[in-house]
N, C-alpha and C positions, 0 to 999 in steps of 0.2 A: 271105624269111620268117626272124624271129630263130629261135633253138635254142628250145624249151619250157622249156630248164630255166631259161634268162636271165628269161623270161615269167613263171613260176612262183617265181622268186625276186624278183621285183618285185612281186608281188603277197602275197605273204608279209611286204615291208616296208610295204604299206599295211596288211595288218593287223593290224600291231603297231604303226604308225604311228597308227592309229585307237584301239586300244587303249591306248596312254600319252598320248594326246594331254591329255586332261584334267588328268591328274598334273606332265606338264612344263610346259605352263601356268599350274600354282598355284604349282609351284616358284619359275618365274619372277616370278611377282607377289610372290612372299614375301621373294624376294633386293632385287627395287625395297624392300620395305617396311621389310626391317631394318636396319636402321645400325651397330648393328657386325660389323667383320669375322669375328671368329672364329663369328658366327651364320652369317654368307654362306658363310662355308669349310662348314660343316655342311649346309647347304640343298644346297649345290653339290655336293658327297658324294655327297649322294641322288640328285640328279639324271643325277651319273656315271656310278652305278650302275644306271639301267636302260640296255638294251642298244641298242647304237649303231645298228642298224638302226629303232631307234626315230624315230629323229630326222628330221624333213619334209626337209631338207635331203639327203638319201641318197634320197631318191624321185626317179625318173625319168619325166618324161614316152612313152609310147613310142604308136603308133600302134594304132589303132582295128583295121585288118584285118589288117599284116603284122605289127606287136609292133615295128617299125622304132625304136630308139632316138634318132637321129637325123635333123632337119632338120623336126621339126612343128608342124604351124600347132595354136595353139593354139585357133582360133576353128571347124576342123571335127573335131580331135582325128586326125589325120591325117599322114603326111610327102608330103613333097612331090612325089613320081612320083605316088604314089596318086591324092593331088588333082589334079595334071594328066592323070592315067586319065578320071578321073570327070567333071572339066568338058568335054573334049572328049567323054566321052560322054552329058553332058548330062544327069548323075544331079545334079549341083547345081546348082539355080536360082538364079539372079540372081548368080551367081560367071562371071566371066571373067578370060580368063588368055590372055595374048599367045602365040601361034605364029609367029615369023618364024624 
């Protein structure tokens, strides 16, 4: 099981991740759309300025039931003991997973 505080600060950057998402995406469009530089240098300012946890790139995927940072499937939102927990006890259908 991670620490809660790792959990709770990972969920703090989805939602300021959610939050500026709008605004760092027009930025973006506005830096494509100008042509000169000292415009870009200004848009790009703005964009600095909001806070770096803002940014999707700082998001971590982490697991569904332990908060596991590493090793997860992205297709059952899970890491990887979990998921071999649950197929061999047969909580996911149609998923198999070699035992040798």
């Amino acid at each position: 099981m991670a620490r809660k505080s790792l959990i709770q600060r990972e969920s703090k950057r989805q939602k300021l991740e959610q939050k500026y998402h709008l605004i760092r995406r027009s930025s973006k469009k506005e830096i494509n759309k100008v042509s000169s530089l000292s415009e870009k240098w200004e848009i790009h300012g703005k964009l600095q300025s909001s806070p770096r946890n803002s940014a999707p790139t700082r998001l971590h995927r982490r697991c569904f039931s332990t908060g596991r940072p590493r090793a997860n499937y992205r297709d059952f939102g899970l890491s990887g003991h979990i998921l071999r927990e649950m197929v061999h006890a047969c909580l996911l259908p149609g998923a198999t997973r070699s035992s040798w």
